[in-house]
Residue, then its C-alpha position, 0 to 999 in steps of 0.5 A: x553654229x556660233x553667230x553674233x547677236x541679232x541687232x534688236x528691232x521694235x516691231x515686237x514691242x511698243x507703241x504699234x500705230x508708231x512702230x508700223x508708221x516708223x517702218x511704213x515711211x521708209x518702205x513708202x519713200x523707197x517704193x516712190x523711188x522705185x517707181x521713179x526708175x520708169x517714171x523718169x523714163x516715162x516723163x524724159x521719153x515723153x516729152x523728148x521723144x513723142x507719144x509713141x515712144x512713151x506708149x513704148x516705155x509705160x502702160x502696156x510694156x510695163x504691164x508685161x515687164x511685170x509678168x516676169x518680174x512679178x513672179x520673181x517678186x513673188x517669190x522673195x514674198x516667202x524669203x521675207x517671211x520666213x526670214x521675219x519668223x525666225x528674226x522674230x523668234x531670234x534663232x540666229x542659225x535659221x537666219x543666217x541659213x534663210x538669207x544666204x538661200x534667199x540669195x541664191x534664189x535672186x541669183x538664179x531667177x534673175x538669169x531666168x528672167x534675162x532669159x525668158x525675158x530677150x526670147x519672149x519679148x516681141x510676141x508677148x508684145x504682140x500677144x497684146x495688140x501693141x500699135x505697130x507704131x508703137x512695137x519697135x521701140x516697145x521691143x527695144x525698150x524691153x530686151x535691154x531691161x531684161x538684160x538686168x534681169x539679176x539686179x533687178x531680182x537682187x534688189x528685190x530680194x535684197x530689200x526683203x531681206x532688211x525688211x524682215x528684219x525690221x530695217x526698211x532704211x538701208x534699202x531706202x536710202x540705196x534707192x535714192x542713190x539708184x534713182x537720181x543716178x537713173x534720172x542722170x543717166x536719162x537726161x544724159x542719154x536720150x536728152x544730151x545724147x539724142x538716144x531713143x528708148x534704148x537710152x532710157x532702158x540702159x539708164x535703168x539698168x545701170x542705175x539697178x546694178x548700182x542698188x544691187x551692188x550696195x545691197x551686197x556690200x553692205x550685207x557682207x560688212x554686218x556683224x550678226x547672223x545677217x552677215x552675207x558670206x559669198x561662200x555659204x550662197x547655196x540652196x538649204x532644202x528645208x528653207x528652200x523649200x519652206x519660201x517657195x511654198x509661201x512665195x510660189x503662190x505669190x509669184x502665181x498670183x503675180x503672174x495671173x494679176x499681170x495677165x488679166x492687166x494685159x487682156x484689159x490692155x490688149x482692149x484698151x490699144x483697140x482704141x488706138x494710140x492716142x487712148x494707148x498713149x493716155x493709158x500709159x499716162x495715167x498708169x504712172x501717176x497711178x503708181x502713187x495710190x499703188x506705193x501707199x497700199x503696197x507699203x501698207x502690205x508689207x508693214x503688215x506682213x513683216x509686222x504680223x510675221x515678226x509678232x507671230x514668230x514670237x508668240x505675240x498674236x494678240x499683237x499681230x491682230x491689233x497691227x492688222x486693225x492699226x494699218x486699216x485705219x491707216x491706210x483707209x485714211x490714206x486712201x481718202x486723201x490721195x482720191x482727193x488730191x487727184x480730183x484736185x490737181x491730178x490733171x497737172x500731174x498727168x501732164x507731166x507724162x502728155x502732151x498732146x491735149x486730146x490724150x490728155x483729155x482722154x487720161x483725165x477721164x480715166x482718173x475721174x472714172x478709177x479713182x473713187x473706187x480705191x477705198x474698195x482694194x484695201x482690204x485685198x492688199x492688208x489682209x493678204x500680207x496679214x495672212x501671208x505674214x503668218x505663212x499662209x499663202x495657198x488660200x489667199x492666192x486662190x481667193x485673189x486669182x479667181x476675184x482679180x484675174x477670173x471675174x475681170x477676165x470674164x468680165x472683159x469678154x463680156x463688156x461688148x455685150x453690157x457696156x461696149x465702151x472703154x469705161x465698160x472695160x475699165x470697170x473690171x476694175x471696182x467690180x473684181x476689187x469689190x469682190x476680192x475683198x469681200x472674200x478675204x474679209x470674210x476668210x480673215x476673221x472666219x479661217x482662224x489663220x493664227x493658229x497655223x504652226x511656225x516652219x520647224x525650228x532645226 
């Protein structure tokens, strides 16, 4: 097969604190952008519509988007991997072949998620004690998300693609297009037109098709082995079965973190809307540590998969120690800012005082534990980079999901409160890291072999 050069990238060569922060701000920018799709809605739907309608877009209802979209999610984990390796190792036909199979795969898990996502909505709500207040416009909200099921995937697996590649601009910048046009499109229909959340959930998927639909355009208009050739979309066994076995356990584990989220929520709705509301709230200014370390992650996974594709270990091993320092400096600063003005920021989503109350004294409680999680997410995207996904999966499904499920079925017994339920939280992520600092530095994870060149 005869392709065009693989455009050249700097990961596997020079500087590497400012390779990683080179590829690390792009992917921060557009993970905030990408959050601002719900945010928005969160910010446009509270203050236009009530609490009611915010607990039906945020906290519990995202957490169970999450559940389907997070697999899916998952799942591209193995396409950027094994995308970077080959990129990594220049084998311009292994690239090509990834790309059109990874998709393929976004295609066919976006139509499974509109599916599973329409059907299973209501009692997936209701599984999670959502307020009957609340549940209608929770339903509503959902289905018409799920509907764009496609785009959504296809971004993601878009962005994956660029990124194991070393470009994490082309899917920064489409991002911003997506999201302005979302916040637009929110003003406009829940604010111009009197919607209720439905208004905000076709803003939403409106604004994803048009990321999706730039994503496309400009992968069909490259000139290397990353060209997107509509009629070469098809499944390569090999590949195929190559990301799935990496991705797989990434999707599982998703599923599984997202679960363990919805037991802490369907506790948390016990203490009524007001605390629902709060919640909901809180879990968007949340969002803003969650973008830093997940960029960190996947620098980390692209930077080690490229570096291990080429042969470069030492190089991997000293990325791994670069963005830990990065990143716990970076968790410092953020814990000291919302100390500082994280209570203005909540008002942004409340405006009920006593839900405000009740969300200032969540952020107080969660928040200094932060520096805990790190090593959780560096250490897994190291491990991941290198094809590794089985062993970190395992480690974080019993440290994250078993210990914080067990520990909210016993809570009523040490700590009946909702900052016993909350301290799921440090103590799995104590735990967790432990486990996979001691696996990293003991489980000799370089020396795996790379997925056979064909």
């Amino acid at each position: 097969m005869k392709t065009q050069s693989i455009n050249s990238n700097g990961i596997t060569e020079g500087v590497i604190w400012k390779q990683l922060l080179s590829f690390f701000f792009p992917i921060l920018f557009g993970t905030f952008f990408q959050q601002l799709y719900n945010t928005a809605d969160a910010v446009i739907v509270g203050q236009f519509l009530g609490k009611e309608a915010l607990a039906a877009v945020g906290g519990g209802t995202g957490t169970a988007i999450n559940l389907l979209i997070g697999f899916f999610t998952g799942l591209s984990s193995g396409a950027t991997v094994i995308i970077s390796q080959h990129f990594g190792a220049k084998n311009e036909e292994r690239v090509s072949a990834s790309i059109h199979t990874a998709v393929a795969l976004a295609l066919v898990g976006g139509i499974i998620i509109s599916v599973l996502g329409v059907v299973f909505t209501r009692p997936l709500l209701l599984a999670i004690g959502t307020p009957d207040d609340v549940l209608p416009l929770a339903v509503t909200y959902m289905q018409i998300y799920f509907l764009g099921g496609i785009p959504v995937v296809f971004y993601n697996m878009g962005a994956g693609i660029f990124r194991a590649m070393g470009d994490s601009r082309t899917p920064f910048y489409f991002l911003i297009a997506s999201c302005l046009t979302n916040i637009v499109l929110d003003l406009l229909f829940v604010g111009v037109f009197g919607m209720n959340v439905e208004g905000a959930a076709i803003a939403t998927v409106i604004s994803q098709v048009l990321s999706t639909v730039l994503i496309i355009v400009t992968l069909m208009r490259r000139t290397d082995a990353a060209k997107l050739r509509i009629k070469k979309i098809a499944f390569d066994k090999t590949l195929l079965s190559q990301m799935l076995m990496i991705g797989f356990p990434a999707g599982i584990q998703s599923i599984m973190y997202t679960i363990s989220n919805l037991i802490i929520q369907a506790a948390i709705n016990q203490y009524g809307t007001d605390t629902a509301a709060a919640w909901a709230g809180w879990s968007k200014l949340d969002q803003i540590f969650w973008m830093f370390i997940n960029a960190f992650s996947i620098a980390i996974t692209t930077f080690v998969g490229q570096n291990f594709g080429a042969g470069k270990i030492d190089r991997a091993r000293k990325g791994v120690r670069t963005v830990t320092i990065m990143a716990a400096v970076s968790t410092l600063a953020i814990e000291a800012g919302y100390f500082l003005v994280g209570r203005y920021g909540l008002m942004l989503f409340i405006t009920d005082s006593a839900v405000l109350e009740i969300g200032v004294s969540i952020m107080h409680y969660i928040v200094p534990w932060y520096i805990t999680y790190i090593a959780i997410e560096l250490l897994s995207g190291a491990i991941r980079g290198v094809g590794k996904s089985l062993i970190p999966t395992l480690i974080s499904v019993f440290g994250i999901c078993v210990l914080r499920i067990i520990w909210i079925y016993i809570s009523p017994a040490v700590s009946p409160t909702l900052f016993g339920i909350l301290f799921s939280y440090p103590f799995s992520w104590i735990v967790t890291s432990l486990m996979f600092i001691i696996y990293y530095f003991k489980g000799n994870i370089y020396r795996i072999q790379m997925p056979r060149q064909h």
